[in-house]
C-alpha positions as CSV (number, residue, x, y, z in Angstrom):
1,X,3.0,13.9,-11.5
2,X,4.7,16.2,-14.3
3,X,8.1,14.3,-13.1
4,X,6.3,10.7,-13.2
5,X,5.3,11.6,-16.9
6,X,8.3,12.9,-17.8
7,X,10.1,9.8,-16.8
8,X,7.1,7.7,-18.5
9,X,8.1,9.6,-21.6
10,X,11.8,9.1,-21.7
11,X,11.7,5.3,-20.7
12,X,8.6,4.6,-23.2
13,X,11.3,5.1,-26.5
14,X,13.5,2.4,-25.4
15,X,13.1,-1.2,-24.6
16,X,11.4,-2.8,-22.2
17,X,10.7,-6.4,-20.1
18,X,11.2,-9.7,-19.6
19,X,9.8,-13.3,-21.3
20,X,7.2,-14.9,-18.8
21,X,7.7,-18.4,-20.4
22,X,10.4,-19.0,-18.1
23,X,10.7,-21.4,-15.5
24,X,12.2,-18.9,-13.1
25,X,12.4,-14.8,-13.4
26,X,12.9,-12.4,-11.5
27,X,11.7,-8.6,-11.1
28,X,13.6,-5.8,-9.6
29,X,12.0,-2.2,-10.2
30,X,12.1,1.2,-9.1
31,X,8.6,3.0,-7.8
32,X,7.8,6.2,-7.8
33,X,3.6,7.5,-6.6
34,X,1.7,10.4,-5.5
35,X,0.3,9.2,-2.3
36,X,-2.7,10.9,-0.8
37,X,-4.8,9.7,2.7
38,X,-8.1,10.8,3.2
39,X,-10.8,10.9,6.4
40,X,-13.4,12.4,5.0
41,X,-14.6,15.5,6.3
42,X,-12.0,15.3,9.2
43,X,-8.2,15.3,7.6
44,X,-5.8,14.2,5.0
45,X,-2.2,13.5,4.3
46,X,-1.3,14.2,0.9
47,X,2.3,13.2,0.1
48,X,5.2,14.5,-1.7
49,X,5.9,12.2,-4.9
50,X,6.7,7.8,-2.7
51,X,9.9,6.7,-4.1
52,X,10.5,2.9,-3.2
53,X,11.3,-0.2,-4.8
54,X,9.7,-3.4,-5.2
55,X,11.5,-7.3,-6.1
56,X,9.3,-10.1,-7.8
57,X,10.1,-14.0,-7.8
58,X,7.7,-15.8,-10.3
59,X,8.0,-19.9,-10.5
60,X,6.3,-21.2,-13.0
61,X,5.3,-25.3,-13.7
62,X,5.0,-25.9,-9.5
63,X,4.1,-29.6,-9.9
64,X,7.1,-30.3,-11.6
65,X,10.7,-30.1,-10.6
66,X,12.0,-29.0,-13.5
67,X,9.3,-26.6,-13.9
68,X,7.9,-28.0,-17.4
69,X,5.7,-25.4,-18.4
70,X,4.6,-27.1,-21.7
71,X,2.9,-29.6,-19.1
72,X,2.3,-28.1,-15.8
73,X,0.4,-24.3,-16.4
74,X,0.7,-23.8,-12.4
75,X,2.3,-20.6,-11.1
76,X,3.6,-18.8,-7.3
77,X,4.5,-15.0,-7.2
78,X,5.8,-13.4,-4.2
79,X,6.5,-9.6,-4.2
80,X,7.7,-7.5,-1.5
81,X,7.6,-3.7,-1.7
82,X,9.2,-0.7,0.7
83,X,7.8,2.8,-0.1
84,X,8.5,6.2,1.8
85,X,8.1,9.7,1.7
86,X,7.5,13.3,3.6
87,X,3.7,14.1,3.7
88,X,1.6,17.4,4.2
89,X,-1.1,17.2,6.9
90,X,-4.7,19.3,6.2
91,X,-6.9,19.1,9.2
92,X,-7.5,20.5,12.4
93,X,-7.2,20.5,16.3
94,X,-10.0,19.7,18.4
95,X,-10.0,21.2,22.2
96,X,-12.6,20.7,24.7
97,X,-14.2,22.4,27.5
98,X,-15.5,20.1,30.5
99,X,-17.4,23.2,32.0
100,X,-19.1,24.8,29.3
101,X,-19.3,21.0,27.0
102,X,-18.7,22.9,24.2
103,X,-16.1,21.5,21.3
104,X,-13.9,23.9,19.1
105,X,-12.1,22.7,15.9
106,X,-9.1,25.0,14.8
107,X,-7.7,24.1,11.3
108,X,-4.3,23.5,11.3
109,X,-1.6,22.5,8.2
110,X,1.5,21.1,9.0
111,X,4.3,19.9,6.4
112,X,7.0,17.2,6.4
113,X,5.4,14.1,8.1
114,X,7.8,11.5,7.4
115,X,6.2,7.8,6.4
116,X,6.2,4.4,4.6
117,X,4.6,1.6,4.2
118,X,5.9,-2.3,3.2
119,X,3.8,-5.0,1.3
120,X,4.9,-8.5,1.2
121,X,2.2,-11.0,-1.1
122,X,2.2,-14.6,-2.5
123,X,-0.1,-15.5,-5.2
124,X,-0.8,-18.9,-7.0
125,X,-2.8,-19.4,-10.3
126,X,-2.8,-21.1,-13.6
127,X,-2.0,-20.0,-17.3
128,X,-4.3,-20.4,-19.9
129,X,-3.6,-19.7,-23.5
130,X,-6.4,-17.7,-25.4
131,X,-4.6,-18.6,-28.8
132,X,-1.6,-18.3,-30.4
133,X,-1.1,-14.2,-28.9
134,X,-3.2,-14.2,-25.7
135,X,-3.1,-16.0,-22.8
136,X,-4.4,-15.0,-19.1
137,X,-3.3,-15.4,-15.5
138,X,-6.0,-15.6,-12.6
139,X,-4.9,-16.0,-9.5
140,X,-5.8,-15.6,-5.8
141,X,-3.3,-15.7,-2.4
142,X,-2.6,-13.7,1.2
143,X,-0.8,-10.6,1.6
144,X,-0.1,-8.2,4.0
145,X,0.6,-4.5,4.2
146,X,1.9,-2.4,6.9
147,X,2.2,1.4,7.3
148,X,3.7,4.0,9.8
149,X,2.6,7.6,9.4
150,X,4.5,10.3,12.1
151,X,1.8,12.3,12.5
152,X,3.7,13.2,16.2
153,X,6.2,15.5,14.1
154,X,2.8,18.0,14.0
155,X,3.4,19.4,17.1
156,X,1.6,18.9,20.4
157,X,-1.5,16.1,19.9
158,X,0.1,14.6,17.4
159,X,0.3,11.1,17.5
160,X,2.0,8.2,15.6
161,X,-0.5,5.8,13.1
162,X,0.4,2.6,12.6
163,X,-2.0,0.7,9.9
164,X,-1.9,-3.2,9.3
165,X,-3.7,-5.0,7.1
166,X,-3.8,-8.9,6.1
167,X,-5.8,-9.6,2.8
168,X,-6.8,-11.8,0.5
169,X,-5.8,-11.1,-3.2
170,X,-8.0,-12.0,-6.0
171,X,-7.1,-11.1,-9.8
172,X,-5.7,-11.9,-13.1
173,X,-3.3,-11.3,-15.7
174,X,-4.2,-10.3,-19.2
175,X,-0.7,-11.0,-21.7
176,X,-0.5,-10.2,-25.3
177,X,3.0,-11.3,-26.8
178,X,3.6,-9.9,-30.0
179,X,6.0,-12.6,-31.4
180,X,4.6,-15.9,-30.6
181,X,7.5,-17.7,-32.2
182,X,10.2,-15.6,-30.4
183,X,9.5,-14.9,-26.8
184,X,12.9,-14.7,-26.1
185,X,13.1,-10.7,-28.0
186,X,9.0,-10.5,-28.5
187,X,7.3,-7.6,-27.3
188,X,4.6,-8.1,-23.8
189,X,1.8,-6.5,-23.0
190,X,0.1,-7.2,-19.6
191,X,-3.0,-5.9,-18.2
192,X,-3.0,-6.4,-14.5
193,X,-6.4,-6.0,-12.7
194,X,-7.0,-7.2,-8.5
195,X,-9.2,-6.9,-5.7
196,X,-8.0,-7.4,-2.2
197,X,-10.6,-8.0,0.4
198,X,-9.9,-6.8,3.8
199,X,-9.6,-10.1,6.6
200,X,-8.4,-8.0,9.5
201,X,-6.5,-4.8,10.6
202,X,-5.0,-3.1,13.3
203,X,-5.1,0.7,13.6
204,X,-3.0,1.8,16.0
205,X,-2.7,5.4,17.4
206,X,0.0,6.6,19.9
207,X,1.9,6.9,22.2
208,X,1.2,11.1,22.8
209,X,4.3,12.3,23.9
210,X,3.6,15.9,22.6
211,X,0.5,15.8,24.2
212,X,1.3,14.3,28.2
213,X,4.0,16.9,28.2
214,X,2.4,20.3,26.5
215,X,-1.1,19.8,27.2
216,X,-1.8,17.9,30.3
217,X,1.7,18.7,31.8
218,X,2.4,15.1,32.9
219,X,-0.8,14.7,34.6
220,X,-2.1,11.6,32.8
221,X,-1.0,8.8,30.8
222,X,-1.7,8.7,27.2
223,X,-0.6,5.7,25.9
224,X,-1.4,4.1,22.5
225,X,-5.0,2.7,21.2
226,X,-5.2,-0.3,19.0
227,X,-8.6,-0.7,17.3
228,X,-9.8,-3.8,15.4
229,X,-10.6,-3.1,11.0
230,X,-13.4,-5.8,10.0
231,X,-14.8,-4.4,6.8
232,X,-12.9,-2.8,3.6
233,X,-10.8,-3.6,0.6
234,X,-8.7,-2.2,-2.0
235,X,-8.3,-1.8,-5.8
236,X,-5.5,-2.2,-8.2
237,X,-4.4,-2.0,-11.6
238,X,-1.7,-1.5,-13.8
239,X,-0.4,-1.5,-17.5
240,X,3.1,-3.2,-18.2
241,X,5.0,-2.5,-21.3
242,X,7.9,-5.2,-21.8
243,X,10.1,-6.1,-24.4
244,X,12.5,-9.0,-23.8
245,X,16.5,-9.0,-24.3
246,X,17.1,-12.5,-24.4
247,X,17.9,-13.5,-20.6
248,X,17.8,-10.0,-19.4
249,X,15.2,-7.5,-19.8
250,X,13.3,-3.8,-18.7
251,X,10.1,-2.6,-18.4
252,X,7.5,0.4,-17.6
253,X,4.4,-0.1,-15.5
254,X,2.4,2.8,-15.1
255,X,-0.4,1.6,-11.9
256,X,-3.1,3.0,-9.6
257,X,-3.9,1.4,-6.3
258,X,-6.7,2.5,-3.8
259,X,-7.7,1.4,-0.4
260,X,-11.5,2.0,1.2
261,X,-11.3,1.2,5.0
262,X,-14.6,1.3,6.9
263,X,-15.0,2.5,10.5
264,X,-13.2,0.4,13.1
265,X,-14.3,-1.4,16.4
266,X,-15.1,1.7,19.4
267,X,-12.4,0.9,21.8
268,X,-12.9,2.5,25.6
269,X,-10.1,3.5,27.6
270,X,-9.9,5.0,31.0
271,X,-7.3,7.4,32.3
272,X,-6.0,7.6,35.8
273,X,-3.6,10.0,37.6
274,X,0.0,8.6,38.6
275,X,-1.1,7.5,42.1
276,X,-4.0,4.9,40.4
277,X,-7.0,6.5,41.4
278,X,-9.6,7.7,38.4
279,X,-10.2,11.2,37.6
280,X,-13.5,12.5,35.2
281,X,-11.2,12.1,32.4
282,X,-11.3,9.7,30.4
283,X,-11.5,8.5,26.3
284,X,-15.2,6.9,25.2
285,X,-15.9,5.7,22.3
286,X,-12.8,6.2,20.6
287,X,-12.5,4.3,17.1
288,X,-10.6,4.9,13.6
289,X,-13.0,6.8,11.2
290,X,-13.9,5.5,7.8
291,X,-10.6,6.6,5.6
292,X,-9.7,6.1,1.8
293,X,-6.0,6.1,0.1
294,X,-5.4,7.0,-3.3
295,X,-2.1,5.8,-5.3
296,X,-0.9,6.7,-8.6
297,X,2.4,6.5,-10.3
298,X,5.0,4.2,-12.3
299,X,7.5,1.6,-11.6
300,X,10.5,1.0,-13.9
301,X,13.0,-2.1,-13.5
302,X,15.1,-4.9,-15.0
303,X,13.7,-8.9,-14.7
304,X,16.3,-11.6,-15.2
């Protein structure tokens, strides 16, 4: 975080953003987070500083083809963001004895898991002027967010997580513009606050490879698990600092997001040797635990 305000610092004495009374802008920026995933009680991956970027097309005036915004207040956004990293993992192994029924949990620390995750959103809404210097942007849409964790690189048991989610955004823009009369080199403000309620997600664990061939010595086939996500949501926000250049434009955004994801569906799963018949072994009652992620960082970028 001492890098993320540093940059904050350095980028907050020069000029920043873009005029939103255009009919057409777009947003490139550069994204940089600390990234931390939590199962509480169990594990967590807590990531070196995400660096990724994110690009933003805003149409404003939809009713109209020439986008008259005077007259049509309408508005679509669709963002897409990429962001990766290398993580540290802080939990434990779990081994079991089928004679004695007894459970042993060894802690266990590995780091350099590689990861990232993509987000691709549209959201509509209308503009509303609250006077002369305020106006505000509610809005609501779909988006979708998928991320790959390569918890496999631990070491035997280690397994790759695969996490989708599909959403339904709901939120609103708050914009003070310091210059009614000259948006085109007035100063922005924009307080950005959303809640996305979880429709469905997959969590997907596997396939083992570490663990067919180092612990059960090819014996059994562990391939993946999908289990079904029906309850969670997530929480964002964000400050954006913008000053317009005319047609061209920068800006900082300094942003948290977090993610609450309840337990998943139990999925069952039965193991059998090579030659199809059933042996005791077998996973019951294996689900995805209630888990958590916590984001926090800056983006930085030019709109046009």
């Amino acid at each position: 975080m001492k890098k993320i305000g540093l940059l904050v610092g350095l980028l907050f004495v020069g000029v920043f953003a873009f005029a939103q009374d255009k009919v057409h802008n777009f947003s490139i920026s550069y994204e940089i987070e600390d990234y931390q995933y939590r199962e509480p009680g169990l594990m967590k991956v807590k990531s070196q500083p995400k660096q990724g970027a994110s690009i933003v097309y805003t149409r404003r005036g939809l009713r109209s083809l020439d986008g008259d915004v005077s007259d049509d207040n309408t508005f679509a956004s669709i963002e897409f963001r990429y962001m990766t990293g290398s993580g540290k993992y802080i939990g434990g192994t779990v081994s079991y004895d089928y004679e004695t029924h007894v459970e042993t949990v060894t802690p266990f620390t590995y780091d350099g898991i590689d990861d990232y995750y993509m987000e691709l959103g549209l959201r509509l809404g209308k503009v509303y002027n609250l006077g002369q210097e305020w106006d505000i942007w509610p809005y609501f849409g779909g988006a979708w967010r998928h991320l790959t964790n390569h918890l496999e690189q631990s070491g035997p048991g280690g397994y790759k997580r695969e996490s989708t989610y599909w959403t339904l955004p709901l939120g609103f823009n708050v914009r003070y513009h310091q210059d009614p009369f000259d948006h085109e080199y007035g100063w922005n403000v924009t307080l950005n606050a959303e809640f996305d309620w979880l429709l469905k997600g997959i969590q997907y664990s596997g396939p083992m490879p570490n663990a067919v061939t180092d612990i059960y010595d090819n014996t059994y086939n562990l391939s993946g698990n999908s289990n079904r996500q029906n309850e969670g949501y997530g929480v964002r926000g964000s400050i954006k600092v913008e000053k317009s250049l005319g047609k061209v434009g920068v800006f900082i955004e300094p942003f948290a997001r977090y993610w609450h994801i309840q337990n998943s569906t139990i999925g069952y799963k039965l193991i059998e040797n090579p030659d199809g018949t059933p042996t005791p072994y077998y996973i019951d009652g294996y689900y995805e635990p209630t888990n958590r992620t916590y984001e926090y960082g800056c983006k930085v970028g030019i709109t046009f």
